[in-house]
C-alpha positions in Angstrom: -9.3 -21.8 -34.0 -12.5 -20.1 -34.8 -13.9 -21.4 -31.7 -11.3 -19.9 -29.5 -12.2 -16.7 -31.0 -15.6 -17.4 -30.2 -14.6 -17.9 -26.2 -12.8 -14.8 -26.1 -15.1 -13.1 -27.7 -18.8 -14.6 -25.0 -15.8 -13.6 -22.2 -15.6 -10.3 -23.1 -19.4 -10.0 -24.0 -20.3 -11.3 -20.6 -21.3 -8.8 -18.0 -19.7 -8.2 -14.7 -16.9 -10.2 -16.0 -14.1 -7.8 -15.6 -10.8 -10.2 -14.1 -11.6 -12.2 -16.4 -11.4 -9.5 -19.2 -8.3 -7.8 -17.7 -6.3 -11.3 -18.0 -7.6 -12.2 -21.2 -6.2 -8.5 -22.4 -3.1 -9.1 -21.3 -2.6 -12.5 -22.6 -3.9 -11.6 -26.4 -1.3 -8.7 -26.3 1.4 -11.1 -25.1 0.3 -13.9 -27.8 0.5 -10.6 -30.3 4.1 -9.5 -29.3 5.0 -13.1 -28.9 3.7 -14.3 -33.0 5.7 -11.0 -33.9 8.7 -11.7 -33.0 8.9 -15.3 -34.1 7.4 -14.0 -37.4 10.1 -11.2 -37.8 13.2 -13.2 -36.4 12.6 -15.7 -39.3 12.1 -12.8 -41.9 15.4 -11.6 -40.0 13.7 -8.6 -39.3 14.2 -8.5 -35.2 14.8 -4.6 -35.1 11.2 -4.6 -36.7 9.9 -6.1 -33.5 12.1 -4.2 -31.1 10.8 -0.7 -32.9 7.4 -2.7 -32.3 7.7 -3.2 -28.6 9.1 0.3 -28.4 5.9 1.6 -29.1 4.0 -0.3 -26.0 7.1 0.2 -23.1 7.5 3.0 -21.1 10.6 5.2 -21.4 12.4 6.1 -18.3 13.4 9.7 -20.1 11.0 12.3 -19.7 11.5 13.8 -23.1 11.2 10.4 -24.9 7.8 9.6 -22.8 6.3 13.3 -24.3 7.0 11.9 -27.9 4.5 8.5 -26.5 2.6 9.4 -23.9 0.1 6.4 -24.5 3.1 3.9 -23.2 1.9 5.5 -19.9 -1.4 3.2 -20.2 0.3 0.5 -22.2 3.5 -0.4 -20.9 0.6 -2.1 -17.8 -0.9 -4.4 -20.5 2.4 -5.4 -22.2 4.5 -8.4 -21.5 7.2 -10.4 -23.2 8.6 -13.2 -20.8 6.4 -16.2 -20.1 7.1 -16.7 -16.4 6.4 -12.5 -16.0 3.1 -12.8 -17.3 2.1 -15.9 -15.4 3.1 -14.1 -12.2 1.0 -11.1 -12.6 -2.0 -13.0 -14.4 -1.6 -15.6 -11.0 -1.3 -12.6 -8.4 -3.7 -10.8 -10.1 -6.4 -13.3 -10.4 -5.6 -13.9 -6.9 -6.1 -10.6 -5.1 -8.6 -9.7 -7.9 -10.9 -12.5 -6.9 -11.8 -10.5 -3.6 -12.0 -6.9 -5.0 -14.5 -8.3 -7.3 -16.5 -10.0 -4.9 -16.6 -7.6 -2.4 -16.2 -4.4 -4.1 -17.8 -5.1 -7.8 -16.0 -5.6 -11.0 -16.0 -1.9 -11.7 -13.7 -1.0 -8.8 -11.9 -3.9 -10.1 -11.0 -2.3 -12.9 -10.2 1.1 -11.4 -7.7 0.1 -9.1 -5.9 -1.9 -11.8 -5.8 0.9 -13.9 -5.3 3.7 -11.9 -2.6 1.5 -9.9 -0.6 0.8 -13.2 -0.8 4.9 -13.7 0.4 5.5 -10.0 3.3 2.6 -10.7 4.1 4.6 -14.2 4.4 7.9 -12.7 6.2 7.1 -9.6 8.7 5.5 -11.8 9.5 8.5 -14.5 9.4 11.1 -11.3 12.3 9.0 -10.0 14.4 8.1 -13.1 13.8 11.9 -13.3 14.1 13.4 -10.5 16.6 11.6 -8.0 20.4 11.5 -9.5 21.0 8.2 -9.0 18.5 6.9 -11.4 18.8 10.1 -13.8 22.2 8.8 -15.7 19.8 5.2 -16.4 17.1 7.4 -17.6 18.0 7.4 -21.3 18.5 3.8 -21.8 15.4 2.5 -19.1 12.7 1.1 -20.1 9.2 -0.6 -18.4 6.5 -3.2 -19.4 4.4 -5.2 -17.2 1.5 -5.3 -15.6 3.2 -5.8 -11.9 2.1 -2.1 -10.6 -1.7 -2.5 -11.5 -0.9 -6.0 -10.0 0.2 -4.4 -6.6 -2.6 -1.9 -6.4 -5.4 -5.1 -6.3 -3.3 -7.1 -3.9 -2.5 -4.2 -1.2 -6.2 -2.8 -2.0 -7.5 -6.6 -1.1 -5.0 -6.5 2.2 -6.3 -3.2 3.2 -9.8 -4.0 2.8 -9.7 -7.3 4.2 -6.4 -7.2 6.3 -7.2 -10.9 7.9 -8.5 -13.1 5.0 -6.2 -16.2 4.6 -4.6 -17.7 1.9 -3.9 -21.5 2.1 -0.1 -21.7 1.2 1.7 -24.8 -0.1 4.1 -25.8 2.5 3.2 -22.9 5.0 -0.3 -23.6 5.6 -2.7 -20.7 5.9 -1.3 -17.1 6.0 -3.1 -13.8 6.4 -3.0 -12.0 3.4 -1.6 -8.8 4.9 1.5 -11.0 5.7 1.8 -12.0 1.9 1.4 -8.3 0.9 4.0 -6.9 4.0 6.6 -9.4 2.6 6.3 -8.7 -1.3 6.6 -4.6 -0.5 9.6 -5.5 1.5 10.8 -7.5 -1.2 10.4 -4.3 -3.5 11.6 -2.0 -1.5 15.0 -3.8 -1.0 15.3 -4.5 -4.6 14.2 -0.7 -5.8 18.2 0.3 -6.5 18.6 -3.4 -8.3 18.9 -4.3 -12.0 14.9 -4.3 -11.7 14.5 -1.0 -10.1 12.1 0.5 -12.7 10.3 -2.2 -12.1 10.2 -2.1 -8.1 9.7 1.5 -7.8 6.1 0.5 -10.2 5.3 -1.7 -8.0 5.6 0.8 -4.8 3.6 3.6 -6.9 0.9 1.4 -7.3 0.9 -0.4 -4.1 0.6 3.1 -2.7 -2.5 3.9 -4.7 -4.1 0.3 -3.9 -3.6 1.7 0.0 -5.1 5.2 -0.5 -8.1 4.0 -3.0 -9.6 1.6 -0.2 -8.9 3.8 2.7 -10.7 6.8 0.6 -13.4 4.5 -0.4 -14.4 3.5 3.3 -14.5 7.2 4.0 -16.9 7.6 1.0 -14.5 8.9 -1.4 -14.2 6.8 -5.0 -11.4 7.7 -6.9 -12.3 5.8 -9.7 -15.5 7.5 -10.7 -13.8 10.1 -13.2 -12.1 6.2 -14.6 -16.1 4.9 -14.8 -17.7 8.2 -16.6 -14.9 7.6 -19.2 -15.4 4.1 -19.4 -19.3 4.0 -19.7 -18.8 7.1 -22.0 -16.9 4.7 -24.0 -18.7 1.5 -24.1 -22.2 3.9 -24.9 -20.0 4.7 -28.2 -19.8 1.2 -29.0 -23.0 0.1 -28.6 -24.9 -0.2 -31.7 -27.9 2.3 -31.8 -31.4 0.0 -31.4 -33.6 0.4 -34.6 -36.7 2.8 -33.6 -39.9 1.8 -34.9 -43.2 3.9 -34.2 -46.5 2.1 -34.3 -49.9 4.5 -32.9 -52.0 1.3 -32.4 -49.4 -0.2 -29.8 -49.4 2.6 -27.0 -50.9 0.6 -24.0 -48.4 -1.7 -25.0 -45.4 1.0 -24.8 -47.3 2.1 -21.8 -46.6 -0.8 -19.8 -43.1 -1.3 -21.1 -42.2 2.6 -20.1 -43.7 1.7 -16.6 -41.3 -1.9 -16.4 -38.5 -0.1 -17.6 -38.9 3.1 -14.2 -39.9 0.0 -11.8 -36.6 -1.7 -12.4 -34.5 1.4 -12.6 -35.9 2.0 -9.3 -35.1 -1.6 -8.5 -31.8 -1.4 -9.9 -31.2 2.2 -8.0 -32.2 0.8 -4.6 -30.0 -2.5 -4.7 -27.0 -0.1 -4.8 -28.0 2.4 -2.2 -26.8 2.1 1.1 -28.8 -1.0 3.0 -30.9 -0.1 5.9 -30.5 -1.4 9.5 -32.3 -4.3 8.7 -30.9 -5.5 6.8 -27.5 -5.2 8.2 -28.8 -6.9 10.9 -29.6 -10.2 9.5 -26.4 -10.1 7.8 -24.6 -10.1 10.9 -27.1 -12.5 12.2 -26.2 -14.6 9.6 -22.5 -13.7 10.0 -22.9 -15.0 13.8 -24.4 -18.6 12.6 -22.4 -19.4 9.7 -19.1 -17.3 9.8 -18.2 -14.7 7.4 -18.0 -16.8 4.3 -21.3 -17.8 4.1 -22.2 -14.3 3.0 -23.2 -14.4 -1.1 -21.8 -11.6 -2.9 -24.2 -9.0 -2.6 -24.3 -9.7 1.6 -20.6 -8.7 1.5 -21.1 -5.3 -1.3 -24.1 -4.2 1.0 -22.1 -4.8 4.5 -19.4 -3.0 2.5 -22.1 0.2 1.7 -22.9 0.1 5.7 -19.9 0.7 6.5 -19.0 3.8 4.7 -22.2 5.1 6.0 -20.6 4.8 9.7 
């Protein structure tokens, strides 16, 4: 058991690791809720758990979502059914797979977050606003990660609309196609026993279209989401020791000068490429098709383009 811990534990210290982290959330919550209610059903304690769970879903009621607003953030990392988690850890690995490798890890995470608070919204506005879901509101309730799910796969489909999937039994399919057909599927099943659930998954399929479309017009939504999150992790991080020594300062010296050059290395690997070296990536593009590219050929062809 110990050495489980210790995999989880190198996943989440690894960097640029973020998919990974974001299913590995998911599932420790699930494996939480899941001990807890075996736990309390034996102590025959079950309204223990359901008070529990309570705490992590979204309400559908305005007024009961002001008394927990944090189930606005939560409810996206919660799960309880098996076969629901599988989906969106499947769909989200997926979809995630090419926002990570062509957008970076940290965009990664800000269109799964920001999609699950786009699918959250949408859904209280509309148990709250339109009268035919306003007489559900009181009893509604919403958990799953299925929004922030959406937002990666439509933000994949919009940013690469003609990337194929290799389908069981239907061969390869464009991933546009995949993404059309499950927003259709919501759509018709957004006044259904689900509809909480479908009217997420529109919310944040709506903000995985704007946050690509924004981002190729140089726009980054998710740059408020990355100040808080580096802000964060800076909090975390223990302090390094500081030690002062007067007979070592050629030594600092050249460290200080190591530590500007690759700042400066670090800064120019994320500007925007020059024609250069767009060029040989296209060159490269023409000889070997577009999947030959490594992952920083397809970030820096990415960077070109919002420069046109």
């Amino acid at each position: 058991m110990s050495g489980l811990f210790d995999d989880f534990r190198s996943e989440f210290n690894k960097p640029n690791n973020t998919l990974v982290q974001l299913i590995l959330v998911n599932v420790v919550i699930f494996l939480v809720l899941l001990l807890t209610k075996v736990s309390l059903t034996m102590a025959q304690n079950l309204d223990a758990y359901y008070l529990v769970r309570q705490q992590l879903m979204l309400p559908g009621d305005i007024r009961a979502f002001l008394h927990k607003p944090w189930t606005l953030f939560t409810y996206f990392f919660t799960h309880e059914e098996i076969f629901h988690i599988l989906y969106n850890m499947l769909f989200l690995y997926w979809f995630g797979r090419l926002i990570d490798e062509y957008l970076g890890n940290r965009r990664l995470m800000g269109l799964y977050i920001m999609g699950g608070l786009a699918g959250g919204i949408l859904y209280l506005a509309m148990y709250n606003l339109v009268p035919y879901f306003q007489d559900q509101a009181d009893t509604a309730r919403m958990l799953g990660a299925s929004a922030a799910a959406f937002s990666v796969a439509v933000g994949a489909a919009t940013l690469l609309p003609n990337y194929t999937f290799h389908l069981l039994f239907f061969g390869p399919v464009r991933i546009k196609y995949i993404v059309f057909f499950f927003i259709i599927l919501s759509v018709a099943q957004s006044a259904g026993t689900n509809a909480g659930g479908n009217l997420a998954h529109l919310g944040g399929a709506l903000m995985g279209f704007a946050y690509v479309k924004l981002l190729q017009n140089g726009t980054d939504l998710g740059r408020p989401l990355y100040w808080l999150v580096d802000g964060w992790s800076n909090l975390l991080k223990p302090k390094p020791a500081v030690t002062v020594s007067y007979r070592q300062r050629s030594n600092a010296t050249t460290q200080a000068s190591t530590f500007v050059a690759s700042t400066s290395t670090t800064a120019t690997s994320a500007s925007t490429p020059d024609q250069d070296e767009v060029d040989t990536i296209l060159d490269k593009i023409s000889r070997s098709g577009y999947e030959s590219l490594t992952r920083e050929e397809k970030q820096k062809l990415f960077r070109a383009s919002q420069r046109n």
